[in-house]
TIVO-863925 format. One record per residue (C-alpha): chain; x, y, z; residue in three letters. Coordinates in pm, 1 decimal. Layout:
N
<zake><mido>A</mido><x>X</x><y>Y</y><z>Z</z><marmar>ALA</marmar></zake>
...
END
This chain:
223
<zake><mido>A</mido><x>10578.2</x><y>15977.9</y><z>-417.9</z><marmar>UNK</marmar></zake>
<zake><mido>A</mido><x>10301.3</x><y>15873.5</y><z>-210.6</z><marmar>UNK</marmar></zake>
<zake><mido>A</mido><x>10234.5</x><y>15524.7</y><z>-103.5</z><marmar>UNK</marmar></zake>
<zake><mido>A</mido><x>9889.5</x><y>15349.8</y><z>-107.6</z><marmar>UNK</marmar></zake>
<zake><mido>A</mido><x>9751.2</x><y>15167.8</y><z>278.6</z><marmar>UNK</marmar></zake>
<zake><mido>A</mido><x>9858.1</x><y>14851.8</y><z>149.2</z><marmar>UNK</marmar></zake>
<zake><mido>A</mido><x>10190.2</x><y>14942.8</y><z>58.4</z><marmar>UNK</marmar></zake>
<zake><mido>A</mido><x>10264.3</x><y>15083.8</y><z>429.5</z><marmar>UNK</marmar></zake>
<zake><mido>A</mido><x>10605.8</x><y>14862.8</y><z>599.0</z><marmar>UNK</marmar></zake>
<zake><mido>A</mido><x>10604.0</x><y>14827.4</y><z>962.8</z><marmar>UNK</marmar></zake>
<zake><mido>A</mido><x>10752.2</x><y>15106.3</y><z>1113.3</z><marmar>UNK</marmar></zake>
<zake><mido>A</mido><x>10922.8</x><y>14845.9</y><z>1389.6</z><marmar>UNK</marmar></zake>
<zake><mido>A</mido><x>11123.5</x><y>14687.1</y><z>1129.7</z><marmar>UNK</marmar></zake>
<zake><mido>A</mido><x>11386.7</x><y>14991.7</y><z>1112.3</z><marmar>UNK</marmar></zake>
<zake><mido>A</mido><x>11525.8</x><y>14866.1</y><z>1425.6</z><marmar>UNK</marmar></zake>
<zake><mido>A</mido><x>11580.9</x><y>14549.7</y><z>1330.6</z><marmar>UNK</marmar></zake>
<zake><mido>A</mido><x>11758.7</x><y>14663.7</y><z>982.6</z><marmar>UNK</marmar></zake>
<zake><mido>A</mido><x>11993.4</x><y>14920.9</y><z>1146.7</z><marmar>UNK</marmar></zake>
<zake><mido>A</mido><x>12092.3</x><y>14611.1</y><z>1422.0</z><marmar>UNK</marmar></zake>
<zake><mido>A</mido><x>12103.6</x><y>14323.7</y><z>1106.9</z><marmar>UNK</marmar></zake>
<zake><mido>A</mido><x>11952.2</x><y>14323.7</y><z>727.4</z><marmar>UNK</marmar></zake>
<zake><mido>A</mido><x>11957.1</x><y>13974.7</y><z>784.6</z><marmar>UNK</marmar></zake>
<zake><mido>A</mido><x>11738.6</x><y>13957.3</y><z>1098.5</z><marmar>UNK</marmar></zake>
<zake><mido>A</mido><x>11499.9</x><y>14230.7</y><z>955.3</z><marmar>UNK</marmar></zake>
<zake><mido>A</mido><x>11452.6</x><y>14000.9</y><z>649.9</z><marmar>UNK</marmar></zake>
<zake><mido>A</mido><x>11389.0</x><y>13681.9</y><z>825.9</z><marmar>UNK</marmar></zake>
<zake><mido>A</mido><x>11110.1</x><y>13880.1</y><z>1066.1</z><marmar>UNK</marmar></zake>
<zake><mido>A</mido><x>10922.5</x><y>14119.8</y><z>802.3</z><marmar>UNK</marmar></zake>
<zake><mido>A</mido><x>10982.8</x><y>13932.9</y><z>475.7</z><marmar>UNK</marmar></zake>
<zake><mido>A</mido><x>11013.4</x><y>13544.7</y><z>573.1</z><marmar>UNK</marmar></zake>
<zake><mido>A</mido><x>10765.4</x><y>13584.2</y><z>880.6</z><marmar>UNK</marmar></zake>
<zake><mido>A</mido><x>10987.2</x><y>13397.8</y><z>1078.2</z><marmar>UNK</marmar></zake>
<zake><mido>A</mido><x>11028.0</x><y>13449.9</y><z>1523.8</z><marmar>UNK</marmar></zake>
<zake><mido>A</mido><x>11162.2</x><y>13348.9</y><z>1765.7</z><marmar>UNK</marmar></zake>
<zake><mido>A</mido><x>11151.9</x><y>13475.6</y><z>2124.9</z><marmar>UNK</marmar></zake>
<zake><mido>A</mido><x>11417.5</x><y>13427.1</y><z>2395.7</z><marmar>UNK</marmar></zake>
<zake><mido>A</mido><x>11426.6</x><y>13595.0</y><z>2753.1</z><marmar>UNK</marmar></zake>
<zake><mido>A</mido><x>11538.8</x><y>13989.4</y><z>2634.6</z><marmar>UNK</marmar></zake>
<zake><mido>A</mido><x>11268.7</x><y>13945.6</y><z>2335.2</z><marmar>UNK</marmar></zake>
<zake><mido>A</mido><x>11022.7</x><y>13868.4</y><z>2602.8</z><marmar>UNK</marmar></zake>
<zake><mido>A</mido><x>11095.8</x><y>14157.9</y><z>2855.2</z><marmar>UNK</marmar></zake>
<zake><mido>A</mido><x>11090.7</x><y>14367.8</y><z>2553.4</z><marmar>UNK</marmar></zake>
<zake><mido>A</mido><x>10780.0</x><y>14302.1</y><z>2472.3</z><marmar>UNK</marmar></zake>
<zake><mido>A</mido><x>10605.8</x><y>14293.3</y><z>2804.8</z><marmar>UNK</marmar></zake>
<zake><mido>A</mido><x>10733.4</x><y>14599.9</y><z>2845.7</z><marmar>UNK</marmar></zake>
<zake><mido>A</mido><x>10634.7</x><y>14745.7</y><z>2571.4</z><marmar>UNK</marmar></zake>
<zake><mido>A</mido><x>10263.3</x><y>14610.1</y><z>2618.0</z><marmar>UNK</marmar></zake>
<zake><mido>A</mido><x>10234.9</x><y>14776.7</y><z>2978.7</z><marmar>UNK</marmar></zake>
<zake><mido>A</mido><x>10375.2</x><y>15113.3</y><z>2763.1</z><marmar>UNK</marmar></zake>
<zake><mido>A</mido><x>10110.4</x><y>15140.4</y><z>2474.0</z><marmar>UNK</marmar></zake>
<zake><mido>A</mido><x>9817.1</x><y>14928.6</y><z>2715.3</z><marmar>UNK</marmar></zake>
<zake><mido>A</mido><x>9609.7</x><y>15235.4</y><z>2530.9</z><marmar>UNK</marmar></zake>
<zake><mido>A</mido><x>9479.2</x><y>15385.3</y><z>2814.8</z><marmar>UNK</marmar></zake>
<zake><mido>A</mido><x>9535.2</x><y>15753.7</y><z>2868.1</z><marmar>UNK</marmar></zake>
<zake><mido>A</mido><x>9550.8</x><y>16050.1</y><z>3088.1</z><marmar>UNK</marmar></zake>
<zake><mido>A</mido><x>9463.1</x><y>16414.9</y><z>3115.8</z><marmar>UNK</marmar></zake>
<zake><mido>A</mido><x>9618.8</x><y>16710.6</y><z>3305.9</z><marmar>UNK</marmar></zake>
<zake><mido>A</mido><x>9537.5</x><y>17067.2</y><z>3275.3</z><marmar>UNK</marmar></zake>
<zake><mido>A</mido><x>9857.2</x><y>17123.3</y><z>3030.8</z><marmar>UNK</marmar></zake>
<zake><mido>A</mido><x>9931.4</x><y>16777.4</y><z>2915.2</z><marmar>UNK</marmar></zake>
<zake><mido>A</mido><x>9762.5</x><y>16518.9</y><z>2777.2</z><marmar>UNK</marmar></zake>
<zake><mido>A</mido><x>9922.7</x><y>16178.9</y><z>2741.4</z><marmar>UNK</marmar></zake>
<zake><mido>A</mido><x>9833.1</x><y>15901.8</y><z>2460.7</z><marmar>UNK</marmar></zake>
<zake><mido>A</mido><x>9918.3</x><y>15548.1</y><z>2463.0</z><marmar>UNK</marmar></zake>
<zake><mido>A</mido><x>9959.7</x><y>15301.3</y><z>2167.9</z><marmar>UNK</marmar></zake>
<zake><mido>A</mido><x>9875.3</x><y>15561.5</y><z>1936.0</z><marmar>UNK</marmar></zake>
<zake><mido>A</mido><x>9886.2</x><y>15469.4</y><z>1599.7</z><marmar>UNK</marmar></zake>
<zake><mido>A</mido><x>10086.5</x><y>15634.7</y><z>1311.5</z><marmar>UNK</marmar></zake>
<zake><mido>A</mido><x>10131.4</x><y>15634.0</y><z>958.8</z><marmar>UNK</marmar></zake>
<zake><mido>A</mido><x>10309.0</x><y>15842.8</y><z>682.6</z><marmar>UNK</marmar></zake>
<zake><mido>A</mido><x>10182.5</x><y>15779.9</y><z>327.1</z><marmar>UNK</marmar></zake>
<zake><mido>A</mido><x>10494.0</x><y>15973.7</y><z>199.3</z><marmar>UNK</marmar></zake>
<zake><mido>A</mido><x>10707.3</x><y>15744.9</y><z>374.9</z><marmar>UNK</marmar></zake>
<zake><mido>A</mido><x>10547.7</x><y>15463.5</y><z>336.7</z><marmar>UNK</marmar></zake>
<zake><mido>A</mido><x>10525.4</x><y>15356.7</y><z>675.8</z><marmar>UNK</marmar></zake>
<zake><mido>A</mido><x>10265.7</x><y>15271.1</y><z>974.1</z><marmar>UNK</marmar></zake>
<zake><mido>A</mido><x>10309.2</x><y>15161.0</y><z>1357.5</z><marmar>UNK</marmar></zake>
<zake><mido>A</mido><x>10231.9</x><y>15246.2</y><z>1682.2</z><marmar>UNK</marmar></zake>
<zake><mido>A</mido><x>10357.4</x><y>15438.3</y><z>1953.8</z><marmar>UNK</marmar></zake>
<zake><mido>A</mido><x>10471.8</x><y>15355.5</y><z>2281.8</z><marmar>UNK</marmar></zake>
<zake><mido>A</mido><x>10363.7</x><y>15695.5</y><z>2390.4</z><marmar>UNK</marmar></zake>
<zake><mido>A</mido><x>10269.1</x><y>16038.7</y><z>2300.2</z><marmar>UNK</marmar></zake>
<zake><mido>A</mido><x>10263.9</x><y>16320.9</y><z>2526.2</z><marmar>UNK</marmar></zake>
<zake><mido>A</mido><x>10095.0</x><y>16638.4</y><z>2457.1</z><marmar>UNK</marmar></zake>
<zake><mido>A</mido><x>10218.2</x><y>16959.8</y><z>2611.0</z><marmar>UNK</marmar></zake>
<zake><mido>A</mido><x>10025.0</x><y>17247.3</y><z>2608.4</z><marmar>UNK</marmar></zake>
<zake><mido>A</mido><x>10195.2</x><y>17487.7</y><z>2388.0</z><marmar>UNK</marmar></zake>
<zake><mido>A</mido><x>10376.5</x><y>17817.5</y><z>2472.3</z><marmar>UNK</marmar></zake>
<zake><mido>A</mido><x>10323.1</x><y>18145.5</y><z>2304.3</z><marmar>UNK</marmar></zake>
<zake><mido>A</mido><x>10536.7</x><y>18140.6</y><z>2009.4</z><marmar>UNK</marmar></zake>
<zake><mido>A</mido><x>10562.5</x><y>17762.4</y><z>2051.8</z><marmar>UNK</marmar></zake>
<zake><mido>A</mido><x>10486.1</x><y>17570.2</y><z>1731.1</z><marmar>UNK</marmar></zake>
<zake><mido>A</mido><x>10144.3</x><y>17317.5</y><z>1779.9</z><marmar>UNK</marmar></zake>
<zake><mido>A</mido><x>9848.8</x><y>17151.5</y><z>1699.8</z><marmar>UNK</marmar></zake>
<zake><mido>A</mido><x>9480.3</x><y>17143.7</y><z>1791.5</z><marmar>UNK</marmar></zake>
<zake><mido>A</mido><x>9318.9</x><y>16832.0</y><z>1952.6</z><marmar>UNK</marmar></zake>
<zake><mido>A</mido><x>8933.8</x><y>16771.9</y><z>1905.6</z><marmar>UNK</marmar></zake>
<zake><mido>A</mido><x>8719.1</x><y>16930.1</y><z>2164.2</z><marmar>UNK</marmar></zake>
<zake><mido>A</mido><x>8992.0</x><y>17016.0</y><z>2385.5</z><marmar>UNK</marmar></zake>
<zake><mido>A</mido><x>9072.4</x><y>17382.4</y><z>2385.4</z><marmar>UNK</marmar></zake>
<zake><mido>A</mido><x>9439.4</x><y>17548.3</y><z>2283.6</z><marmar>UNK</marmar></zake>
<zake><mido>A</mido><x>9747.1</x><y>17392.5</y><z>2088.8</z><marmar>UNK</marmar></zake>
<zake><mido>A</mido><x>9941.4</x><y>17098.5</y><z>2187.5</z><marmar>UNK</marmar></zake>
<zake><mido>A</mido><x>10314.6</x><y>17009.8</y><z>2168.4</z><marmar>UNK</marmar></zake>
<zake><mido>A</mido><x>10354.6</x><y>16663.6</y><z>2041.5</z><marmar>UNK</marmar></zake>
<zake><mido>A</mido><x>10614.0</x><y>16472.2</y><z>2249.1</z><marmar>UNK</marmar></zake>
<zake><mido>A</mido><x>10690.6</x><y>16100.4</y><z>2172.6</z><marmar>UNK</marmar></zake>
<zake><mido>A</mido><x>10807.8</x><y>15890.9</y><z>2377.6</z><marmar>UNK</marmar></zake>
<zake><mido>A</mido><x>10952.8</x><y>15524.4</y><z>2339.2</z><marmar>UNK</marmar></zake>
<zake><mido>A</mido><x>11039.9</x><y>15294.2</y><z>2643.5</z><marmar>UNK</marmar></zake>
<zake><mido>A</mido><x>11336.6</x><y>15034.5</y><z>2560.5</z><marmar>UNK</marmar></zake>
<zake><mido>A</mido><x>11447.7</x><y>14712.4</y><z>2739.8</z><marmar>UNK</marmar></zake>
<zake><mido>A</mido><x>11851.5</x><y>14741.3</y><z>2837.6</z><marmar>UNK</marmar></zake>
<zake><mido>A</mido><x>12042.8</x><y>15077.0</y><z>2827.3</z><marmar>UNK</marmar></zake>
<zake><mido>A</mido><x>12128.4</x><y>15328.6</y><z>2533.1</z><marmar>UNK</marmar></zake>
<zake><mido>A</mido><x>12298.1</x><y>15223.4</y><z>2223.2</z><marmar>UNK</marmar></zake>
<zake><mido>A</mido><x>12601.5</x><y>15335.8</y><z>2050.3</z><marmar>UNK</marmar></zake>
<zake><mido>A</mido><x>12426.3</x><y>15257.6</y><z>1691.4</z><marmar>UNK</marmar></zake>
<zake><mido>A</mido><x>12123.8</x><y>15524.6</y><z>1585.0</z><marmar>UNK</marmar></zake>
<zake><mido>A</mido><x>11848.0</x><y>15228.3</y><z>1544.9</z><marmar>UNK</marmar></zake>
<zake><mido>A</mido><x>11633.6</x><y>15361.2</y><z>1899.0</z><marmar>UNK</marmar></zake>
<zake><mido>A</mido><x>11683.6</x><y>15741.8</y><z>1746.0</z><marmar>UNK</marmar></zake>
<zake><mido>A</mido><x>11592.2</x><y>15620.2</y><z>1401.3</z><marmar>UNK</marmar></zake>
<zake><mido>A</mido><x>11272.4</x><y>15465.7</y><z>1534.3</z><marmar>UNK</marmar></zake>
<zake><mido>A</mido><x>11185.9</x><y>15766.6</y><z>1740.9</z><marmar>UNK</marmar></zake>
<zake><mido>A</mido><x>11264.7</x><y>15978.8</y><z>1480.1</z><marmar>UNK</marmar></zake>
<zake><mido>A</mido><x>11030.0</x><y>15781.4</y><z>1214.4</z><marmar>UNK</marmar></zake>
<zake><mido>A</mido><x>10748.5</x><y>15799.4</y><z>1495.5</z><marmar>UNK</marmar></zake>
<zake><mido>A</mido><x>10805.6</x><y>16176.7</y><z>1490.9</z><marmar>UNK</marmar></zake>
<zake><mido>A</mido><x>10777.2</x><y>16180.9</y><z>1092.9</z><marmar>UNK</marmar></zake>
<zake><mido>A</mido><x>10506.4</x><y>16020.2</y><z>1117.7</z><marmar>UNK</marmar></zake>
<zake><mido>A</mido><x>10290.6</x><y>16245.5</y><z>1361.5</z><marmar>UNK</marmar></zake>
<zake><mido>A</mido><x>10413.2</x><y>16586.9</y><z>1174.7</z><marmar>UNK</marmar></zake>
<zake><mido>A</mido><x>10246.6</x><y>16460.3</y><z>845.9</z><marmar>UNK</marmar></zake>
<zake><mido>A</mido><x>9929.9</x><y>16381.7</y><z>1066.3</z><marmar>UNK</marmar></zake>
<zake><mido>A</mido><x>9922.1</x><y>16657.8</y><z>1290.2</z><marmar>UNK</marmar></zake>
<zake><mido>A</mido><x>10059.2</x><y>16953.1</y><z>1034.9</z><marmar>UNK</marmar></zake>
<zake><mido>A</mido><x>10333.4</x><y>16989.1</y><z>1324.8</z><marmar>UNK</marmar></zake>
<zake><mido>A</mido><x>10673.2</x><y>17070.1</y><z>1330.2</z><marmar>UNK</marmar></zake>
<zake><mido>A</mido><x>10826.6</x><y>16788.8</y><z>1660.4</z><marmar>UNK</marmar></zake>
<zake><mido>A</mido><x>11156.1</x><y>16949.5</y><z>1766.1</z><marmar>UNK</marmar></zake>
<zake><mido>A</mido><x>11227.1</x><y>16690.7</y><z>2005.1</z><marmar>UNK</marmar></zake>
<zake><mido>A</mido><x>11088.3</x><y>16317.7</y><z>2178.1</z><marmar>UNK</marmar></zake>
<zake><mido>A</mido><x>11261.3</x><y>16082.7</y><z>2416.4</z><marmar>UNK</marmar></zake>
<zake><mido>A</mido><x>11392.5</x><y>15712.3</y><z>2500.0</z><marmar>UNK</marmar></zake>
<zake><mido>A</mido><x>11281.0</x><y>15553.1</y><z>2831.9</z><marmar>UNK</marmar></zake>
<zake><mido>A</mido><x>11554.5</x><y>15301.0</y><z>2892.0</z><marmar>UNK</marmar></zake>
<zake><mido>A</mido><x>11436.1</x><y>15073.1</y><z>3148.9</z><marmar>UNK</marmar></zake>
<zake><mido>A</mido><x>11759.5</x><y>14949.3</y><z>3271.9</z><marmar>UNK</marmar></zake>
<zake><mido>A</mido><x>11868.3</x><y>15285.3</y><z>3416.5</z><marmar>UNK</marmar></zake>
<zake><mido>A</mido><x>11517.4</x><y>15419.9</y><z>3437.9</z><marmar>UNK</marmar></zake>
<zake><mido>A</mido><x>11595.2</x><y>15743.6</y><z>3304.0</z><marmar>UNK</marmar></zake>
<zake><mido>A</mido><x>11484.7</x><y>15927.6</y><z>2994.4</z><marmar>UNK</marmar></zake>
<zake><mido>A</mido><x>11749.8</x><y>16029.8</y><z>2745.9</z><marmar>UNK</marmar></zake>
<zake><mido>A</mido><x>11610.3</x><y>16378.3</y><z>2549.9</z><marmar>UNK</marmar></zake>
<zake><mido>A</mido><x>11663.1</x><y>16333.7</y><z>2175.2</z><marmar>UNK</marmar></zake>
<zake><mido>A</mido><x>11654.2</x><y>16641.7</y><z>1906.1</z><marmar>UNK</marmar></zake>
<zake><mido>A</mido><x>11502.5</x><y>16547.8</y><z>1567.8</z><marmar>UNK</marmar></zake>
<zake><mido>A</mido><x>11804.4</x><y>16749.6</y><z>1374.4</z><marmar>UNK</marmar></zake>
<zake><mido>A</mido><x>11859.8</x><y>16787.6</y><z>1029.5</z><marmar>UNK</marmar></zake>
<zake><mido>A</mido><x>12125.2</x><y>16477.9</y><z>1057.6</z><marmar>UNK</marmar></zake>
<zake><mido>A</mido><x>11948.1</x><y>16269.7</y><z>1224.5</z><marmar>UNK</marmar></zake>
<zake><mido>A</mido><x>11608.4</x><y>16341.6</y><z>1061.4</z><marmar>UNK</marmar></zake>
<zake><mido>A</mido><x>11841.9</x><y>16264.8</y><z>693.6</z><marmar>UNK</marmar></zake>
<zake><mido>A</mido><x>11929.7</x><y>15943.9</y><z>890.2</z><marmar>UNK</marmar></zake>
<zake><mido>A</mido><x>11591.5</x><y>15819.4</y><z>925.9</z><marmar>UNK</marmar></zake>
<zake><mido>A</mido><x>11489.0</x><y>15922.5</y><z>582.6</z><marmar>UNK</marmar></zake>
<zake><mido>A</mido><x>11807.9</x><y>15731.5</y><z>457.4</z><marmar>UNK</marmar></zake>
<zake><mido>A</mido><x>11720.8</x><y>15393.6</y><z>663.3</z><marmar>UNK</marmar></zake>
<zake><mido>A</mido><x>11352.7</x><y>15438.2</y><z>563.2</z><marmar>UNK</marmar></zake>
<zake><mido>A</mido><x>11464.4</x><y>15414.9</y><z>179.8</z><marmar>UNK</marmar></zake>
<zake><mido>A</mido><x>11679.5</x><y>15141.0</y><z>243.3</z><marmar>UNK</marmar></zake>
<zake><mido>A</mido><x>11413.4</x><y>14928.9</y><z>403.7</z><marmar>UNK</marmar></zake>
<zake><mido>A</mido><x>11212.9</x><y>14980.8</y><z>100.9</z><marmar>UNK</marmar></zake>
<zake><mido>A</mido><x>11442.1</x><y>14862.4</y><z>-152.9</z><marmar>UNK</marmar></zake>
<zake><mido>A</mido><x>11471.9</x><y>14549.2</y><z>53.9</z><marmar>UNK</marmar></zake>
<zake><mido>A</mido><x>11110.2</x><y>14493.5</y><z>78.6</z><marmar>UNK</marmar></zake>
<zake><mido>A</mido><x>11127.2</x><y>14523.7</y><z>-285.0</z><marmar>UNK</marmar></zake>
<zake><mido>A</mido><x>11351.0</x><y>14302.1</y><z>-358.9</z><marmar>UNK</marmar></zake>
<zake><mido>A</mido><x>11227.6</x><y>13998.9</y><z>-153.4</z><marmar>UNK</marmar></zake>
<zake><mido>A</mido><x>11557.0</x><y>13861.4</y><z>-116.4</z><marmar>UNK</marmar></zake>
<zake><mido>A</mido><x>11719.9</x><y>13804.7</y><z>269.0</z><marmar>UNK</marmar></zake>
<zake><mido>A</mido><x>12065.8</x><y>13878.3</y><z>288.1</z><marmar>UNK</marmar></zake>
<zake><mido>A</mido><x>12372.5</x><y>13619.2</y><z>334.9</z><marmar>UNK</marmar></zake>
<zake><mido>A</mido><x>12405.6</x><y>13614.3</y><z>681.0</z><marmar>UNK</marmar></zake>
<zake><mido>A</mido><x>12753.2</x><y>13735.2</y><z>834.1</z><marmar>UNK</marmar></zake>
<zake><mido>A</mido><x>12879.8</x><y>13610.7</y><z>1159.8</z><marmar>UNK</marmar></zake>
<zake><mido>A</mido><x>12962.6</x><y>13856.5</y><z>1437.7</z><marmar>UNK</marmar></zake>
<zake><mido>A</mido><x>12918.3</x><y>13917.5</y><z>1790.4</z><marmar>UNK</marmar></zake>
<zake><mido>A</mido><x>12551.2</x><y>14074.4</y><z>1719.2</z><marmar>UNK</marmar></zake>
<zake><mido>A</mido><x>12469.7</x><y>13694.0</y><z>1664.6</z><marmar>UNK</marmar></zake>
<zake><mido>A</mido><x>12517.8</x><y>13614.3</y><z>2030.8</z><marmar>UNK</marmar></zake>
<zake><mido>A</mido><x>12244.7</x><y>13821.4</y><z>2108.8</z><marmar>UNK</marmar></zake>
<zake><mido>A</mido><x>11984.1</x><y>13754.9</y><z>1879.7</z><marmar>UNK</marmar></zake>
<zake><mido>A</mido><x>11672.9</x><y>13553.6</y><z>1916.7</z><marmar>UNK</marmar></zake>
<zake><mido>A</mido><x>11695.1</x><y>13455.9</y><z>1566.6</z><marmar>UNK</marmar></zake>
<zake><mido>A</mido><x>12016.0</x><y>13276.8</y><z>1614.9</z><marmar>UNK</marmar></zake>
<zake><mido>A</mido><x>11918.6</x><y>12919.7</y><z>1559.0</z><marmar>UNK</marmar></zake>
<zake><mido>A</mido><x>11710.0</x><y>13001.7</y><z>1237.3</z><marmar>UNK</marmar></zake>
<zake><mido>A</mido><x>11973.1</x><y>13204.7</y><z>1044.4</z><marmar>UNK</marmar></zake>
<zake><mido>A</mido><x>12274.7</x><y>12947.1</y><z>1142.7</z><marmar>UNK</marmar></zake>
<zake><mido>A</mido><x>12504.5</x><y>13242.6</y><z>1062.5</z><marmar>UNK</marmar></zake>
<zake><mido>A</mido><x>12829.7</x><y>13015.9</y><z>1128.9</z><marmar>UNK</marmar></zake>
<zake><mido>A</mido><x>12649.7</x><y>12778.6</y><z>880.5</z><marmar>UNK</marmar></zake>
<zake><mido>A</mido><x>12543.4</x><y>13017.3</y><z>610.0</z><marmar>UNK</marmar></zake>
<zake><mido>A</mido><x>12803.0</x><y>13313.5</y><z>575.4</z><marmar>UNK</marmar></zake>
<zake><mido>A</mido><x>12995.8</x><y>13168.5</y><z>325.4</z><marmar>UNK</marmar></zake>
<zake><mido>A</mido><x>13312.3</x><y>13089.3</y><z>549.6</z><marmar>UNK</marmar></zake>
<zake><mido>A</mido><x>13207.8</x><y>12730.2</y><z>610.2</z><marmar>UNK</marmar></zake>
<zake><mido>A</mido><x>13157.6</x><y>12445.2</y><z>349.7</z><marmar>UNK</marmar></zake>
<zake><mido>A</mido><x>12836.8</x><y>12234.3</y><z>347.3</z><marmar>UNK</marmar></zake>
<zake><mido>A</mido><x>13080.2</x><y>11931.5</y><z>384.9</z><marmar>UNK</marmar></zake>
<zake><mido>A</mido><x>13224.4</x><y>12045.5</y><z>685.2</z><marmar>UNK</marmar></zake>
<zake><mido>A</mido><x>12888.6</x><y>12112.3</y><z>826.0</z><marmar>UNK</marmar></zake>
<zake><mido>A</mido><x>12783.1</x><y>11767.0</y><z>716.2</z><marmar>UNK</marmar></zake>
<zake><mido>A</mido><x>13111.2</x><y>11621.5</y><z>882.1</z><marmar>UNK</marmar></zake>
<zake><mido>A</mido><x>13034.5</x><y>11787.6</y><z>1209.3</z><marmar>UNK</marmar></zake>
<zake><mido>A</mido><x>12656.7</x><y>11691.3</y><z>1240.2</z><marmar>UNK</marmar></zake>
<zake><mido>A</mido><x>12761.4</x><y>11333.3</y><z>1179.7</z><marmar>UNK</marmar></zake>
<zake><mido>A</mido><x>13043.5</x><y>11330.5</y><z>1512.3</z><marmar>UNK</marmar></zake>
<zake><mido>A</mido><x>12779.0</x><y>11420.2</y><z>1703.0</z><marmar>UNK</marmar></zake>
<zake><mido>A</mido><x>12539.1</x><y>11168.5</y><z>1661.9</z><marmar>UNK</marmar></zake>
<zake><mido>A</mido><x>12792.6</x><y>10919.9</y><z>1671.4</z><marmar>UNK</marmar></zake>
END
């Protein structure tokens, strides 16, 4: 299958489907936002990351806010960064307009906090990497996470399980786009930490509290 321009889903909202189904409807479906202080260093971050601007060695050659798409996917975004290593005998890689040689593309994604236990940064790396093999022809063995808490770079292979992963979470996100419809929301200590908190009322709407209860409790505290 192969999916027109318009069709493309924002290649961000994997993320936020692998953290909460909920949260990824309310931001990509309902258009709704709200930031709070980690949303904000995120995103300033991230906008000093892909500020576009490039550079050029003699072996490597270094994009910024780059962006992607995969028609067979369905998907479009941008990269933080992509780094292009001059390629190695034997070494699989790609050629680059008017520069000489085949590059090695490398992405690269810079996070707020520290790694995860969950797959959602290595699913969004991994989509990026998708992404640039359908447009470059290139086979990307590998990419990183910049995690800016520790400042350190944590290598990540595109295997056949993770690369099944991404596929897998890329399908689901589809279907929900699809269906239009935001998930019941389920209470949990992801809530705590998400700026979304006061628009999805997730102790309000999971189905464990009545709407006369809620009622009741609005009441006592305006009296």
């Amino acid at each position: 299958m192969t999916f027109d321009e318009s069709d493309l889903l924002p290649l961000s909202a994997l993320q936020h489907l692998l953290f909460c189904e909920r949260q990824c409807a309310l931001i990509h479906i309902e258009q709704l936002w709200v930031e709070n202080v980690l949303t904000a260093q995120g995103r300033q971050e991230h906008e000093k990351a892909d500020s576009g601007f490039g550079e050029s060695r003699r072996d490597l050659r270094i994009a910024r806010g780059l962006s992607l798409r995969s028609l067979r996917l369905g998907l479009s975004g941008k990269a933080d960064v992509v780094e292009l290593h001059r390629a190695k005998e034997g070494q699989p890689g790609c050629l680059i307009p008017i520069v000489p040689g085949r590059w090695r593309p490398f992405p690269v994604e810079y996070k707020h906090g520290r790694p995860k236990e969950n797959d959602c940064d290595r699913v969004q790396l991994c989509a990026q990497a998708l992404c640039l093999e359908e447009m470059l022809d290139v086979l990307i063995p590998d990419g990183a996470l910049f995690y800016q808490s520790i400042r350190r770079r944590e290598r990540i292979q595109f295997d056949a399980v993770l690369r099944k992963t991404t596929e897998d979470t890329i399908e689901r996100l589809q279907v929900l786009f699809r269906s239009g419809i935001t998930p019941p929301a389920v209470y949990d200590q992801r809530c705590k930490r998400c700026s979304l908190l006061d628009v999805c009322l997730p102790r309000r709407t999971d189905g464990q509290h009545s709407v006369k209860g809620y009622f009741q409790e609005m009441i006592s505290q305006e009296v």
